[in-house]
C-alpha positions in Angstrom: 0.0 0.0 0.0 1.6 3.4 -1.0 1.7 6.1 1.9 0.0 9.2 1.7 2.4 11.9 0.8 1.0 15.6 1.6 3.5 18.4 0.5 3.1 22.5 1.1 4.3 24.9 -1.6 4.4 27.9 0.2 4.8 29.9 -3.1 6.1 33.8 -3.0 4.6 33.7 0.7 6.3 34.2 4.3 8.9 36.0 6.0 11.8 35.2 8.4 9.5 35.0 11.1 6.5 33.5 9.7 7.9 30.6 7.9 9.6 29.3 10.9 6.3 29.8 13.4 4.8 28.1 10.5 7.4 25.1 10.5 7.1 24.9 14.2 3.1 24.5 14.4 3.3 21.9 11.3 5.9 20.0 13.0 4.3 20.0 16.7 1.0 19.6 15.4 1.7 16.4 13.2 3.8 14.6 15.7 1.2 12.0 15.7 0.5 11.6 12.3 4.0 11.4 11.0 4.3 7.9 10.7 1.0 7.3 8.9 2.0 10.1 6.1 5.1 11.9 4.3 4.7 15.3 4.8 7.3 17.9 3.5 6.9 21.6 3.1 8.6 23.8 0.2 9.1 27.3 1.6 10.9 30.3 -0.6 14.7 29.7 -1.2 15.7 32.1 1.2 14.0 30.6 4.4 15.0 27.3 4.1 17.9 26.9 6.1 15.6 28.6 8.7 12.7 26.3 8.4 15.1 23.2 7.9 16.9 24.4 11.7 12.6 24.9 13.2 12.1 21.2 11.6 15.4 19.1 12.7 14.1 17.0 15.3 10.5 16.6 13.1 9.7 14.1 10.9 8.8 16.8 8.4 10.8 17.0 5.6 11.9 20.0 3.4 11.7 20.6 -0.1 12.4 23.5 -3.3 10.1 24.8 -5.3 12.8 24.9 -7.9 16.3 24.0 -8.7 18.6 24.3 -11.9 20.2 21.6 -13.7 23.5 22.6 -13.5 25.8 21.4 -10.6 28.0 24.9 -10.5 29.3 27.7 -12.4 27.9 31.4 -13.8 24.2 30.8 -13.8 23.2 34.0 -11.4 20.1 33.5 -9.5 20.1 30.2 -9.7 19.9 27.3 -7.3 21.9 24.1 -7.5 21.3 20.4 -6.1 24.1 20.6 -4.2 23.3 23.7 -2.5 20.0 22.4 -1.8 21.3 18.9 0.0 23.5 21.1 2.0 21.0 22.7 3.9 19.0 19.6 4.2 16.5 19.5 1.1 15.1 16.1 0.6 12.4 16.7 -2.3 12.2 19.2 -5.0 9.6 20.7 -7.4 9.9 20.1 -10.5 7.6 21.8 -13.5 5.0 23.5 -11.3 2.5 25.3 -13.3 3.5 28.5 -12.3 7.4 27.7 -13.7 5.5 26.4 -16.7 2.9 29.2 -17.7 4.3 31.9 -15.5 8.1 31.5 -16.0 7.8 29.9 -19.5 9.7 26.6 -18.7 9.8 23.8 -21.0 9.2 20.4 -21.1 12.6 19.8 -22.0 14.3 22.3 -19.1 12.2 20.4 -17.2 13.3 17.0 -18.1 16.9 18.3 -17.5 16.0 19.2 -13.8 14.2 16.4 -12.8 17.1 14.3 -14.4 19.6 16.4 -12.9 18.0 15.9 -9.4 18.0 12.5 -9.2 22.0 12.9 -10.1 22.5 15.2 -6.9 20.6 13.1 -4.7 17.3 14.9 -4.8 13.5 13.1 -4.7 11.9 15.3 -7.8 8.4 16.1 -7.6 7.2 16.5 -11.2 4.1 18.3 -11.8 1.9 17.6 -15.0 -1.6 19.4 -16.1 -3.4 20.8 -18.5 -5.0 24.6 -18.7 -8.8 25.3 -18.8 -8.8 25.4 -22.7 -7.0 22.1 -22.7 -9.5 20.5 -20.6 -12.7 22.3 -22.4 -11.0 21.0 -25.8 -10.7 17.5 -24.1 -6.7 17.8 -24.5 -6.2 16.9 -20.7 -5.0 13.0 -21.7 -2.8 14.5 -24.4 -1.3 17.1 -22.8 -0.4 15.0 -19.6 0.9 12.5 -21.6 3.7 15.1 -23.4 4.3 16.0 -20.2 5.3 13.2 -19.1 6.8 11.4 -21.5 9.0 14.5 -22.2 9.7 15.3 -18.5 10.8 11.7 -17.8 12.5 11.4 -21.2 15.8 9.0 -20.3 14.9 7.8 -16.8 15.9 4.5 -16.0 13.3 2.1 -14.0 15.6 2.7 -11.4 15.4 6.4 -11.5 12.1 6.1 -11.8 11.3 5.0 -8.2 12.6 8.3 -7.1 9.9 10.2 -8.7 6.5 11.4 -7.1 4.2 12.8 -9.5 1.9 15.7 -8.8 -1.2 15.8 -11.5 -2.4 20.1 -11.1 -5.0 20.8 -13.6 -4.0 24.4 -13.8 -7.4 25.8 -13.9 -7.7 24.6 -10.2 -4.7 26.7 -9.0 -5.3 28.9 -6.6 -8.6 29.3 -8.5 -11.3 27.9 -5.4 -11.9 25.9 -8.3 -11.6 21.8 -7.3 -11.2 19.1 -10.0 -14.0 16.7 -8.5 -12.5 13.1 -7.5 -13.9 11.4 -9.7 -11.8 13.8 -12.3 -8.9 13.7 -10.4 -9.1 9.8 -10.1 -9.8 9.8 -13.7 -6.4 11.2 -14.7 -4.3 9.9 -11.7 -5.7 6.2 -13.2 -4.5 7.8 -16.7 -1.0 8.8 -15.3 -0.6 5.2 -13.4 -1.6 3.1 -16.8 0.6 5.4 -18.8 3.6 4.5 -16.5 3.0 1.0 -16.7 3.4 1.4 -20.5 6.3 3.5 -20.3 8.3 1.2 -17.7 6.8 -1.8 -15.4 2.9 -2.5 -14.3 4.7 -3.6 -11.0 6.6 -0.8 -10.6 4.5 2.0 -11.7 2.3 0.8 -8.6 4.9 1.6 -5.6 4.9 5.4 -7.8 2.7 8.3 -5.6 1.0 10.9 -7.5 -0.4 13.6 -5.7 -3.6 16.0 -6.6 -2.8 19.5 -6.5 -5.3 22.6 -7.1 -7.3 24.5 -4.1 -7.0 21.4 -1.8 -9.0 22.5 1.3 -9.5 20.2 4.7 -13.5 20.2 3.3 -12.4 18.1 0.3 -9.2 16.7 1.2 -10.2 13.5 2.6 -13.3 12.7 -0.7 -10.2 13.1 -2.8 -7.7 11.1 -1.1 -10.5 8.4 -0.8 -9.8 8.3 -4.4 -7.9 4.7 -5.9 -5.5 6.7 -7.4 -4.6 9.9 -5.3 -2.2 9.1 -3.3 -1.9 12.0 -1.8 -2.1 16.0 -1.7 0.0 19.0 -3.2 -1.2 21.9 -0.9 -0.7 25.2 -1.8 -2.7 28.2 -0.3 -3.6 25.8 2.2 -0.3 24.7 3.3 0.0 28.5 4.9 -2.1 27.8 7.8 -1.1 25.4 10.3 -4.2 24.3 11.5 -5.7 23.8 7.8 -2.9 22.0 6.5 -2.9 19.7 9.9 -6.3 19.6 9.2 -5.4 17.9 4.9 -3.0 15.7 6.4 -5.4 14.2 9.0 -8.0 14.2 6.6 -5.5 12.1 3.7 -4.6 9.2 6.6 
């Protein structure tokens, strides 16, 4: 049985003070839940040594919301692996929506990051979905599927176990707008047969894939009773303690 994996992206959000209050109340709060669930949190680049420190003795782990492919050298503003594992990063995001539609990444950038965070010892998080015009033109299966194929494009098997997918249909982002389970279920049980195709039936079962896109505590637990969801990409959410406490309690 895979374990539920909830994750916070805390986005542009927080300061010095209130990402490490915020670490603090997660990691008190979910002291008895921890072993039923993962649960990570992916605050902005400059507070994670901070919220790394507030969650040491947690079981709470820390993630990026980003990272660039190469290991060192004149690439200003940007983050490495290495960097990242030095101050304790366990899981980073790879392809969000926003670095998609937003920044303009690629499918092929992307494939180079989650590739290149394996390398450095990273667990990627790779976010597929589709936008609302995607989904109204009944694109989502294509689209997910270029996604994928191109973002995992010269992973091993092996590799491959290292993954955790996140399925964001982006019209649900930060929207108040919910994919109903039955949707999300649909394209999780999309994603799942797709990666049995792509690599192993057997192993594309021990793979997570997470829903993201206005997860609330009211519908957190309907979609996680979902087949296929195996578990929850939080992100407005994950900003106050008790309603993320409330997600993971809810995805258990």
């Amino acid at each position: 049985m895979r374990k539920p994996f909830v994750a916070g992206n805390w986005k542009m959000n927080t300061d010095s003070r209130t990402s490490v209050e915020l670490a603090e109340r997660i990691a008190s709060g979910s002291m008895d839940t921890s072993q039923k669930a993962t649960i990570a949190v992916c605050p902005p680049f400059v507070y994670l040594q901070a919220v790394a420190k507030a969650l040491s003795a947690s079981s709470v782990a820390i993630g990026a919301q980003d990272m660039y492919f190469e290991a060192k050298g004149a690439f200003t503003g940007e983050i490495s692996t290495a960097m990242l594992k030095d101050i304790g990063c366990i899981y980073c995001l790879c392809g969000h929506s926003e670095r998609r539609h937003v920044i303009g990444e690629t499918d092929e950038l992307i494939n180079k990051k989650v590739t290149a965070a394996i390398g450095g010892g990273l667990l990627p998080i790779l976010c597929v979905g589709e936008l609302l015009a995607e989904r109204e033109a009944t694109q989502t299966d294509k689209v997910v599927t270029r996604q994928l194929k191109e973002g995992l494009s010269g992973l091993s098997a092996e590799k491959l176990s290292a993954v955790t997918i996140a399925y964001e249909p982006v019209w649900a982002i930060g929207t108040g707008l919910t994919a109903t389970p039955q949707q999300a279920q649909d394209v999780h049980e999309m994603i799942r047969e797709l990666l049995g195709q792509m690599y192993d039936a057997s192993l594309t079962e021990e793979i997570r894939i997470l829903y993201g896109g206005s997860v609330k505590p009211g519908n957190a637990a309907e979609l996680m009773g979902q087949k296929d969801v195996d578990g929850l990409l939080v992100g407005g959410a994950s900003l106050k303690a008790d309603d993320f406490l409330a997600i993971i309690n809810a995805s258990i």
